[in-house]
DOPA-640213 format. One record per residue (C-alpha): y, z negated, x negated. Coordinates in steps of 0.2 Angstrom, whole numbers, padded with zeros to 4 digits. Each point is the difference from the previous one (the first is absolute). Example, Ala and Ser with C-alpha at 12.3 -4.5 7.8 and 13.67 -1.06 7.14 Angstrom:
% DOPA-640213
<<-0022, -0039, -0062>>,
<<0017, 0003, -0006>>,
This chain:
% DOPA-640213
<<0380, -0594, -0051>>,
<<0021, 0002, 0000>>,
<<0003, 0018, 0007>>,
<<0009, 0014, -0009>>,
<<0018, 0003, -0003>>,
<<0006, 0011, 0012>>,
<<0006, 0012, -0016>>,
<<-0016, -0001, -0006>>,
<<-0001, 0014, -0012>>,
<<0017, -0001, -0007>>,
<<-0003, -0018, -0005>>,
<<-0014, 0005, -0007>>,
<<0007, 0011, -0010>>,
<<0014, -0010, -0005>>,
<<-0013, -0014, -0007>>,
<<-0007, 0015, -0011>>,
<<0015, 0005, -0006>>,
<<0007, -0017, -0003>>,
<<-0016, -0004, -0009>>,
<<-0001, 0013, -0011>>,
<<0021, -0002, -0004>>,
<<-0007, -0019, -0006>>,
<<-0012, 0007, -0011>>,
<<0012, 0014, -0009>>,
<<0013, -0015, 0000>>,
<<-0013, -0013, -0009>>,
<<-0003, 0012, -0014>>,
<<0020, 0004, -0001>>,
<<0000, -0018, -0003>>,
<<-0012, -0002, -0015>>,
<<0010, 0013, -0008>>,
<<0017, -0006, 0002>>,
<<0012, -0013, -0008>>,
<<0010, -0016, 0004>>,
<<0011, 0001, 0015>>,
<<-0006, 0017, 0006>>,
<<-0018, -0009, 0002>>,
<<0010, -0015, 0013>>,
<<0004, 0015, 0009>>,
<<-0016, 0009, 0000>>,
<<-0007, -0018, 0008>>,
<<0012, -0002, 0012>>,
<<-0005, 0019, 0007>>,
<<-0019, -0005, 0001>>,
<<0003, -0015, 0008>>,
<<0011, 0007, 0013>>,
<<-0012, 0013, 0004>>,
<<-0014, -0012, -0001>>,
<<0010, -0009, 0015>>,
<<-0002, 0017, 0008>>,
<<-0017, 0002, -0001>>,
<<-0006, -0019, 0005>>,
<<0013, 0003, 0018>>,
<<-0012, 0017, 0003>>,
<<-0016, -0009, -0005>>,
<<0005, -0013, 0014>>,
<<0002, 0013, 0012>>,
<<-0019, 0008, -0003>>,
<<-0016, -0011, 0005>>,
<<-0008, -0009, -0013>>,
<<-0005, 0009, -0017>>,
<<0005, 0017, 0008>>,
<<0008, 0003, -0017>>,
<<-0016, -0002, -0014>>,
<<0008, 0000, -0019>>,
């Protein structure tokens, strides 16, 4: 088992507020139009990157979705 970040809690928080961002953004998505919906993408998959580095950094299936 990896050990814990040293900014333990604030990572953790981070993933949750990223998270719940993805999830607000998703259904932004589904309600928007053309261009704006590129955009939209763009912002989930960037913070999708974000939350795969702070996974990385946690032991194995320390984040349960």
């Amino acid at each position: 088992m990896n050990e814990l970040p040293e900014k333990f809690p604030e990572y953790s928080i981070m993933y949750k507020t990223i998270s719940k961002q993805i999830k607000v953004l998703e259904k932004r998505k589904e309600e928007s139009k053309g261009n704006e919906k590129e955009e939209i993408q763009s912002k989930i998959q960037s913070y999708q990157n974000e939350l795969n580095k702070i996974k990385k950094m946690f032991p194995d299936n320390f984040f349960r979705e």
